[in-house]
KENU-321472 format. One line per 10 residues: number of its first residue (from 1); for each residue x, y, z of C-alpha. Coordinates in Angstrom, 2 decimals. Each point is the difference from the previous one (the first is absolute). Layout:
<nodes>
NUM = X,Y,Z; ...
</nodes>
This chain:
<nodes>
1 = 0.00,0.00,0.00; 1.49,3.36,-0.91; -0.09,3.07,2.33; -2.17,1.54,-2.08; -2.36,-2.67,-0.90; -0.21,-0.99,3.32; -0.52,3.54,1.93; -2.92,1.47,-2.42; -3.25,-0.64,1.74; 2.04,1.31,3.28
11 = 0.47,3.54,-0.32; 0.74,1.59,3.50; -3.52,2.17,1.04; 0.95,3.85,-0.70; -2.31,2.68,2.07; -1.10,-2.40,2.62; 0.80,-2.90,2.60; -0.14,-3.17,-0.89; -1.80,-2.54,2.49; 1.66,-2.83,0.08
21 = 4.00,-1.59,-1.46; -0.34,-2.34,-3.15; -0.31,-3.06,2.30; -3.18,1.54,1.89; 1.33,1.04,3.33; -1.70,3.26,0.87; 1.90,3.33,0.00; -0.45,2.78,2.77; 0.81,3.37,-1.47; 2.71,2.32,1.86
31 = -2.80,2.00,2.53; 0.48,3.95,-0.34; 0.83,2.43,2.46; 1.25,-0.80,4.22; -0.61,-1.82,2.11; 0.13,-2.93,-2.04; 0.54,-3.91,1.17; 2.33,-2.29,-1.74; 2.05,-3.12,1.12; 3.36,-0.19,1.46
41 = 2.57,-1.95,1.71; 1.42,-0.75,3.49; 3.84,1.36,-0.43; 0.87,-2.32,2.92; -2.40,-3.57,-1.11; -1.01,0.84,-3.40; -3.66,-0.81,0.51; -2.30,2.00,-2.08; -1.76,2.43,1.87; -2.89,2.53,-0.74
51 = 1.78,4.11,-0.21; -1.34,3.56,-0.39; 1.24,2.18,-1.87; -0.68,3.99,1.37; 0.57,3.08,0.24; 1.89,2.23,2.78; 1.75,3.41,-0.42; 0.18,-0.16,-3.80; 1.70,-3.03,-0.33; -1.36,-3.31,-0.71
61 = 0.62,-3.07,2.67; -0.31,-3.71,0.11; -1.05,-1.90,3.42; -0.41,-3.74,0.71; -0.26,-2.41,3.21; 1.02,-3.55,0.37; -1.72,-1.85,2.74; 3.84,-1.35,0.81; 2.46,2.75,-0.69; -2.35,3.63,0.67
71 = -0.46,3.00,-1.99; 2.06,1.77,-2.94; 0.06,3.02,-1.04; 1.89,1.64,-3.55; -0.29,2.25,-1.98; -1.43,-0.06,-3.49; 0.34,3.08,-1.85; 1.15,3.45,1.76; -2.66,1.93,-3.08; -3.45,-0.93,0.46
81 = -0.97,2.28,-2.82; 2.43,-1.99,-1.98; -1.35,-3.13,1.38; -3.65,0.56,-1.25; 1.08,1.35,-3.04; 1.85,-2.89,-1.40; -3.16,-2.27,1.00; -1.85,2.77,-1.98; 1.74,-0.65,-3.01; -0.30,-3.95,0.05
91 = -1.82,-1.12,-3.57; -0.85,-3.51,1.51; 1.18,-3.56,0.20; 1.13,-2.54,-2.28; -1.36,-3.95,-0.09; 3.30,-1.79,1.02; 0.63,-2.98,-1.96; -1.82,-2.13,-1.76; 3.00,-2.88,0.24; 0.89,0.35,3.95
101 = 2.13,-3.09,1.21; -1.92,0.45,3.48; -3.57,-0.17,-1.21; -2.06,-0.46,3.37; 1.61,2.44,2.49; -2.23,1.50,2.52; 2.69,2.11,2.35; 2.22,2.79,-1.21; 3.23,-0.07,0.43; 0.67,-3.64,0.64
111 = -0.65,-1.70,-3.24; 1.81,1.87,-2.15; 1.05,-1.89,-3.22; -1.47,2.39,-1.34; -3.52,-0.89,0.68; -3.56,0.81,-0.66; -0.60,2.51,2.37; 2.46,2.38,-1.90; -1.15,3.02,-1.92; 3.10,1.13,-2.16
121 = 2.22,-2.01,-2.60; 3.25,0.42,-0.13; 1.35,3.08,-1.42; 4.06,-0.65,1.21; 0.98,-3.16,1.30; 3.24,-0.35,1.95; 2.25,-3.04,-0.27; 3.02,0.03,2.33; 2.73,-1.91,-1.49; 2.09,-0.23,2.92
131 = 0.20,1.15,3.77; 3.66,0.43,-0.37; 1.22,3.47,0.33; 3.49,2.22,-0.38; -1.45,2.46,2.46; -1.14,-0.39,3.78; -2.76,2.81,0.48; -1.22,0.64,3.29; -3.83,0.42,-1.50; 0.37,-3.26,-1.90
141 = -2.78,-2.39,0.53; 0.84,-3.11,-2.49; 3.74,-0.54,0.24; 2.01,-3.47,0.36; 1.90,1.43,3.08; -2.59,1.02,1.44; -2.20,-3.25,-0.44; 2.89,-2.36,0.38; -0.90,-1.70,-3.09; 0.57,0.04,-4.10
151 = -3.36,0.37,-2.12; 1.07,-0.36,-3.26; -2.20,-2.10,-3.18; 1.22,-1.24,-2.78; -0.68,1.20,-3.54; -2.68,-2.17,-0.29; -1.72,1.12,3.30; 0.05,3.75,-1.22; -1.20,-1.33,-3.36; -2.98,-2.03,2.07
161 = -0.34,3.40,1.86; -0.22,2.24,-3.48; -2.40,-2.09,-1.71; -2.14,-0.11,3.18; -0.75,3.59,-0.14; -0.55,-0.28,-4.10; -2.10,-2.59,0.28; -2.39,1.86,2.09; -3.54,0.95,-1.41; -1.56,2.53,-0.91
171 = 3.26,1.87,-0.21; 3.29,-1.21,-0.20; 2.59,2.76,0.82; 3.16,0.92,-1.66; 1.75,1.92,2.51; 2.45,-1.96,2.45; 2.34,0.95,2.71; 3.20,-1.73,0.43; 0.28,0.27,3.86; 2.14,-1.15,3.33
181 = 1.64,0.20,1.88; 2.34,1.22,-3.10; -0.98,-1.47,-3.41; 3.13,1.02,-1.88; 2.00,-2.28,1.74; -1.82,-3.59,-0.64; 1.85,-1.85,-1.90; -2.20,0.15,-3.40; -0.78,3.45,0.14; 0.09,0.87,-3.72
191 = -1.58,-3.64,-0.66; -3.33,0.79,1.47; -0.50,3.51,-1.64; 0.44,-1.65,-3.02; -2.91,-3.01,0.88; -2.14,2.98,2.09; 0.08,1.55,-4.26; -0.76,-3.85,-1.23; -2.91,-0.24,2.30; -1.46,3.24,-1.55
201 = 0.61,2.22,2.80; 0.92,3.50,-1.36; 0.69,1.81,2.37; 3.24,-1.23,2.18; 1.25,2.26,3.09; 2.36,-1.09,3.22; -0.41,1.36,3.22; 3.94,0.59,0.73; 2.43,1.69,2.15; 2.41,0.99,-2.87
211 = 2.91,-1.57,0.69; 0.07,-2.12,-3.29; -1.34,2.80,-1.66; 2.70,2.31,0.49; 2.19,-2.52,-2.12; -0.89,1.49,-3.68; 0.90,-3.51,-1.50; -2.92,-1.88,2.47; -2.45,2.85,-0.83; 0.90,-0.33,-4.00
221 = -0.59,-4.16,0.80; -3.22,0.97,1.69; -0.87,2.37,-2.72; 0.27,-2.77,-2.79; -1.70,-2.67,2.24; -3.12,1.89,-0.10; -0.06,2.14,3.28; -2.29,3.11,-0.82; 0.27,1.95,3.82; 1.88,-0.16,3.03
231 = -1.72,1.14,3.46; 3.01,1.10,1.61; 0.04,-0.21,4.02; 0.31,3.89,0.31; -0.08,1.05,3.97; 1.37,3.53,-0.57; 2.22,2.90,-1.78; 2.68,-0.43,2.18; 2.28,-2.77,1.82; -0.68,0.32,3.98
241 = -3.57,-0.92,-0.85; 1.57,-3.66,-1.72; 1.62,-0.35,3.37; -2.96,0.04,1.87; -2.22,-2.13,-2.60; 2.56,-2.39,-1.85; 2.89,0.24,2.01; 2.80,1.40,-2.56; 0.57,2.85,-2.27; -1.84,-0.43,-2.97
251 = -0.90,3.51,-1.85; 2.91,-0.29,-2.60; -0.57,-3.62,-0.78; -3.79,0.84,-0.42; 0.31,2.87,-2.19; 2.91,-2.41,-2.13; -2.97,-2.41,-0.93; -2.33,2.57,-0.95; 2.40,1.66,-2.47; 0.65,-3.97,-1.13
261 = -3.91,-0.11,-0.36; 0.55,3.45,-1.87; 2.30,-1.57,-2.34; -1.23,-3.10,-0.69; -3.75,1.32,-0.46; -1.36,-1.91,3.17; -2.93,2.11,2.09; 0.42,0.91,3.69; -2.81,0.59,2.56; 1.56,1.05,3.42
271 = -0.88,-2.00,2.85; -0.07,1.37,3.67; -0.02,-2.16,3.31; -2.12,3.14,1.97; 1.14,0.07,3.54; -1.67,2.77,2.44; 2.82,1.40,1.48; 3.02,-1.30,-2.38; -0.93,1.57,-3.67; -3.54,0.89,0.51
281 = 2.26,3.81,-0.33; 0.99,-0.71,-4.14; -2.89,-1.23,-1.08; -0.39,3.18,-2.41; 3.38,-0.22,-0.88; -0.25,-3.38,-1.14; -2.87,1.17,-2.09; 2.28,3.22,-1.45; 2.87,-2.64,-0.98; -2.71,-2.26,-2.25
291 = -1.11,3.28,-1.47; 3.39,1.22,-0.36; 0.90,-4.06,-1.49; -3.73,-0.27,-2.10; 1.97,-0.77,-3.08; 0.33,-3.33,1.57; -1.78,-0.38,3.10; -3.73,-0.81,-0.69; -0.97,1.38,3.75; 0.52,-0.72,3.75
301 = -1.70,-3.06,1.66; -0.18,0.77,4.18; -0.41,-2.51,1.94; -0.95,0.65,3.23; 1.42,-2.12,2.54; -1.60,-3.33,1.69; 0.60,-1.45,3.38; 1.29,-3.64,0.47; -0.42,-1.13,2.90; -1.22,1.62,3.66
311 = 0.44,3.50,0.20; -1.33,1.81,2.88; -2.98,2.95,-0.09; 2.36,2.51,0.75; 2.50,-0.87,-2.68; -2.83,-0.68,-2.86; -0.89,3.35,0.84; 3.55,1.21,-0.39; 0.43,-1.45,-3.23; -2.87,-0.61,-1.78
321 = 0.19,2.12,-3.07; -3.60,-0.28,-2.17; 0.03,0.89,-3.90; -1.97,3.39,1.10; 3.15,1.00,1.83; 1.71,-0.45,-2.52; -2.45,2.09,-2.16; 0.11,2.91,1.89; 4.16,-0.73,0.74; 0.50,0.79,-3.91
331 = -2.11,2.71,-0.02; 1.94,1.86,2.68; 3.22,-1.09,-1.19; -0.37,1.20,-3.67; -2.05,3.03,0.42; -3.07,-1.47,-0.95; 1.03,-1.18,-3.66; -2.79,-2.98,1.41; -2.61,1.25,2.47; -1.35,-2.43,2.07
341 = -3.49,0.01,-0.11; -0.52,1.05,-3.45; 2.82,-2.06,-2.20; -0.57,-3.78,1.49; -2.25,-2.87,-0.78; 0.22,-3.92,0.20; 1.38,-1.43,-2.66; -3.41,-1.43,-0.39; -0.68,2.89,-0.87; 1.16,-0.90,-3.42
351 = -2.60,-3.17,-0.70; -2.26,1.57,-1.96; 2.45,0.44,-2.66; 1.06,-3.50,-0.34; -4.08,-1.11,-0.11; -0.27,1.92,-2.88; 2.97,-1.61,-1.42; -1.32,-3.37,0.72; -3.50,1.01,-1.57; 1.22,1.11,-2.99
361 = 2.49,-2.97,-0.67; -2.85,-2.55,1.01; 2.06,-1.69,3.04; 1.18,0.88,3.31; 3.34,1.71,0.17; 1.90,0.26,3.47; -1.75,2.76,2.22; 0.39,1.77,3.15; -2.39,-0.78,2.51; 1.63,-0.54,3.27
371 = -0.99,1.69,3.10; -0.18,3.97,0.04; 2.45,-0.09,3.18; 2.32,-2.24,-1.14; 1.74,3.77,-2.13; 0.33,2.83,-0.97; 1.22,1.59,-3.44; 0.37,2.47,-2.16; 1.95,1.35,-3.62; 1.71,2.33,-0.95
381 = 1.00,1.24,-3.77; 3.45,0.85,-0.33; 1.72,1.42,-2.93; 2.71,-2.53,-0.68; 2.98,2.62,-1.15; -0.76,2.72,2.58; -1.45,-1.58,3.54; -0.31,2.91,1.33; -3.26,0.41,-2.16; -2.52,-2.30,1.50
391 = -3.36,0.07,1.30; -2.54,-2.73,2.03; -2.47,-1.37,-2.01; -2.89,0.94,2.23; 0.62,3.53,-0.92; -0.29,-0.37,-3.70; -2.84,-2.65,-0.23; -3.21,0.07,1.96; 1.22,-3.85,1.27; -3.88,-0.35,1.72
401 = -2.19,1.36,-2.78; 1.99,-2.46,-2.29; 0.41,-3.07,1.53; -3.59,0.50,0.84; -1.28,0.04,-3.80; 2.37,-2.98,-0.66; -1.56,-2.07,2.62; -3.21,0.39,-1.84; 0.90,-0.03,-3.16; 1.93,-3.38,0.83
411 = -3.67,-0.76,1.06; -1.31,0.73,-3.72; 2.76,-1.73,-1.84; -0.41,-3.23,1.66; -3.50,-0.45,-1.71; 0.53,2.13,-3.01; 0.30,-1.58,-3.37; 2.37,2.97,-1.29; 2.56,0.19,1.61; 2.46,1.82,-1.96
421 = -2.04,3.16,0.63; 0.64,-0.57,3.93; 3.51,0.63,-0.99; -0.78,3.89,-1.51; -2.16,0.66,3.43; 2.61,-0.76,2.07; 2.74,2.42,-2.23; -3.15,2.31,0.73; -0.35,-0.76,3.57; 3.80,0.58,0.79
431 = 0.54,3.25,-2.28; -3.11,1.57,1.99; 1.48,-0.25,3.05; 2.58,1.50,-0.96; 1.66,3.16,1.64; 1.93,1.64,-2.47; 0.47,3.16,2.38; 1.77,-2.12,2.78; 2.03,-1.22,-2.29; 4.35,1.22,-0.20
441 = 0.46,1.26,-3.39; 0.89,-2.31,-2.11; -2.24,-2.83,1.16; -2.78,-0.93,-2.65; -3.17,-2.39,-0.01; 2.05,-1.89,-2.39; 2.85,-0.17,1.85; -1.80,-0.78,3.08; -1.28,-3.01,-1.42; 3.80,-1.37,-1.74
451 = 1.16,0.82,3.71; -3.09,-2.29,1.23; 0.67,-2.80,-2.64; 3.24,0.07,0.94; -0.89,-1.76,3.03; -0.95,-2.89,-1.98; 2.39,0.26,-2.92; 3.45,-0.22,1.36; 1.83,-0.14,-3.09; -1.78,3.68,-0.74
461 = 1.08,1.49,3.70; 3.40,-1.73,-0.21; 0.94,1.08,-3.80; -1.01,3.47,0.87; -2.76,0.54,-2.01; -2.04,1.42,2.38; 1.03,3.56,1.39; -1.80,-0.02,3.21; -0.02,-2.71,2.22; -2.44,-1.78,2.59
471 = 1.36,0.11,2.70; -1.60,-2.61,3.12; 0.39,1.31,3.77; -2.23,-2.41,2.44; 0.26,-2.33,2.98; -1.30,-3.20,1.07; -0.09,-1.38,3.56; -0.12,-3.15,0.13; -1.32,-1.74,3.48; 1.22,-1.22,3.41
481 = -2.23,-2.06,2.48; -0.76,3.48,1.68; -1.47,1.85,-2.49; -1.31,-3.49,-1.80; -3.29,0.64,-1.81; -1.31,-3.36,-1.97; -2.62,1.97,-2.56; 3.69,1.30,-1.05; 1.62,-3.21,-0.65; -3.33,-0.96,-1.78
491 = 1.18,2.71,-3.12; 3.49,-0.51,-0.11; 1.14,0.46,-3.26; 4.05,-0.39,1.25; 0.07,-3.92,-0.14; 3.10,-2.94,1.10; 0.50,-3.28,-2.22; 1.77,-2.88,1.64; 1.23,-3.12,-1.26; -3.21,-1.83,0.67
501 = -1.99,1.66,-2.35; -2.14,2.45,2.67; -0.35,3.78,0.21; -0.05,1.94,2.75; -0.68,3.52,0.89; 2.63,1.94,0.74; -1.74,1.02,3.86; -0.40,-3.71,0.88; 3.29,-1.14,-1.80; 2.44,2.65,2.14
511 = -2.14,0.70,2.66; -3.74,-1.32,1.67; 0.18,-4.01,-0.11; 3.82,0.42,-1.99; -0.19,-2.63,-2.23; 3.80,0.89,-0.97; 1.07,-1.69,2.78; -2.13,-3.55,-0.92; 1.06,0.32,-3.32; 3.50,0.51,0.41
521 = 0.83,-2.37,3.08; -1.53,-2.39,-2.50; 1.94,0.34,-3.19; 2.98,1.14,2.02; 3.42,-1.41,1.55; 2.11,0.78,3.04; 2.24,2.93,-0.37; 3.08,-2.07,0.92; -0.99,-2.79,-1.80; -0.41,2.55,-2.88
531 = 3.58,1.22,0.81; 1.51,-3.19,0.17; -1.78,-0.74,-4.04; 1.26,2.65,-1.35; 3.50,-0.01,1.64; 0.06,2.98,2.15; 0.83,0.56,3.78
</nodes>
């Protein structure tokens, strides 16, 4: 059965909420506005437990109680404003899967596989290829020192793990992260870019510290093996906050493997570890080095830190850094060149685009829908020969008005014999929202759109054929067991492969029930017996 044979009479539902997944199990939309109820998890037992989610001083709080262990207390979000907004600008849930390998679940998060009871495909899937690593960070959670033990499949393991994630109906994704510990040191690195391309995936990024990359000879190798993007572990602009977060010096070797990524036509997104307290101070100049670096770096990914393991009230408290802090961080930092409230949305925001797409094309196409907390995002349009020139995208398109008319003209296409005319309306829909007079000189509706389509054509953005440049700034925080909501892991869109052939969500893989540390103690061997393999003391 083809993809597209196979997917046509299961078009995701544009301007609503569907009712139930493709196997029948009912599905309870996201409630608006606080208090609202959800379920959580003990942080001491693990045992599911009913939460509320509320309001107190503007910011937006979390409490539990387990009969066994007492209350907890964290904090959600430090912006309520922000908080409702982003559930504001949800467009609805997807069906999940029609080809789960757990097909009679009844309790999220402890059947994962993934299972019936989930509401988003896969849009990314992570495979780590090794838990091996040439660095020791402090804030690692998935490292073979730390665990005392080498995970580590075979080639035929990742490819069971690559085909797992096409083979899964009604959309099979393209995109894959090579992950770790640090990918670019198993053994047959350049090997499994090349199958990842075989397999049809096409669209092949590492999640990496650098290191290899700073040799221009690996990043040429990676280059011809198919690698498209590295997300570069990027704490800070300067070296005493590496000390703190990996331990060693590491500026100049970072910026050495984004000028190899420069040469050998490679993409960069900047990835920050956000610690309250240790870089929480740079997070705008982060965001002024992509801008000043858009030529190659397609944005900034923050990642708010999670907590492993007990942490006391006090210190959560200390530390916890939410993506609305962030928000309003880069705002102050940079003089407002994003504004808080005004310039940030959920990357679900986006869904309503890529329904359309999938109406018009007669099959599903990967889409957006996980929860409206899980991020935050925005764009901005840069011109690639002068950064200096660059503007958020909010300010030049009406971003609400048109994603609202998408979301219902999506609606339209799906039953509309025409569609080729759905293509003209949405030009139309996009050039009126237009704001020409926001706009720095130079920047056209034309030339909007080749910066937009440059998102999706990387040989356009890469070759320089587009002058300006979008631009991605945005955060996602993913979960701990104190903050742990389940309706969140039910639309993750940020999924794990392992060697078994399941998927997990990236919330119950790394944190909630951890399924990482099943799945590797299982296809896994003794660090010293690992050692004394492969020769080493």
């Amino acid at each position: 059965m083809s993809e597209k044979s196979g997917a046509v009479n299961h078009l995701p539902k544009a301007a609503g909420q569907p009712t139930t997944t493709y196997l029948g199990s009912p599905i309870t939309p996201i409630p608006p506005g606080l208090p609202k109820k959800t379920k959580s998890l003990c942080p001491e037992c693990k045992k599911l437990l009913d939460a509320v989610i509320f309001e107190e001083e503007g910011k937006v709080w979390m409490e539990k109680e387990c009969p066994t262990h007492g209350k907890f207390r964290d904090l959600v979000w430090s912006d309520v404003e922000l908080y409702l907004k982003a559930e504001k600008w949800y467009f609805g849930d997807n069906r999940g899967l029609l080809n789960p390998k757990v097909k009679n679940a009844t309790v999220c998060p402890y059947q994962c596989g993934l299972c019936n009871l989930h509401l988003s495909h896969t849009v990314m899937v992570n495979i780590d290829l090794t838990n091996r690593c040439d660095l020791t960070c402090p804030v690692c959670f998935a490292n073979a020192n730390v665990t005392g033990y080498v995970y580590e499949p075979s080639l035929e393991e990742v490819r069971t793990m690559l085909k797992a994630v096409r083979d899964e109906r009604p959309v099979a994704t393209t995109v894959v992260q090579f992950s770790g510990g640090e990918p670019t040191i198993y053994p047959r690195f350049f090997d499994v870019l090349k199958m990842a391309k075989e397999l049809g995936y096409n669209h092949l990024q590492i999640a990496t510290n650098g290191l290899n990359m700073a040799d221009l000879e690996f990043a040429k190798r990676a280059k011809e093996a198919g690698l498209h993007t590295i997300y570069l572990q990027f704490d800070g602009v300067t070296d005493d906050v590496y000390m703190k977060t990996r331990g060693l010096k590491l500026f100049k070797t970072k910026l050495q493997a984004i000028e190899n990524c420069r040469k050998v036509g490679i993409m960069v997104v900047l990835v920050p570890t956000m610690i309250k307290g240790v870089n929480d101070h740079q997070a705008g100049d982060i965001v002024k080095f992509g801008i000043e670096n858009a030529d190659i770096c397609r944005g900034v990914s923050f990642q708010p830190v999670a907590f492993t393991g007990r942490i006391s009230r006090k210190e959560r408290e200390k530390q916890r850094y939410t993506l609305t802090d962030l928000a309003w961080d880069i705002e102050r930092q940079t003089n407002g060149i994003l504004r808080a409230r005004e310039d940030w949305y959920p990357i679900s925001f986006a869904a309503p685009f890529s329904r359309f797409y999938s109406a018009v094309r007669g099959y599903p196409v990967a889409t957006l829908t996980c929860h409206p907390h899980c991020s935050l995002a925005t764009y901005l349009i840069i011109n690639r020969k002068d950064p200096s020139k660059f503007v958020p995208i909010t300010r030049v398109i009406d971003v609400e008005g048109m994603l609202t008319e998408m979301d219902k003209l999506a609606e339209k296409t799906e039953t509309s014999r025409f569609k080729s005319f759905a293509k003209i309306k949405a030009f139309n829909i996009v050039r009126k929202h237009f704001r020409s007079e926001n706009a720095p000189e130079g920047l056209t509706f034309t030339k909007l759109l080749e910066s937009i389509n440059g998102l999706m054509d990387k040989e356009l953005r890469k070759g320089g054929g587009t002058e300006w440049i979008a631009f991605l700034v945005g955060g996602m925080h993913f979960m701990d067991l104190y903050n742990y909501d389940v309706e969140r892991v039910k639309r993750c869109v940020i999924h794990y492969a392992t060697p078994d052939g399941s998927i997990y969500p990236f919330c119950t893989y790394n944190g909630g029930p951890t399924f990482r540390e099943k799945v590797e103690k299982k296809f896994s061997i003794p660090l010293e017996e690992w050692k004394k393999k492969m020769g080493k003391s």
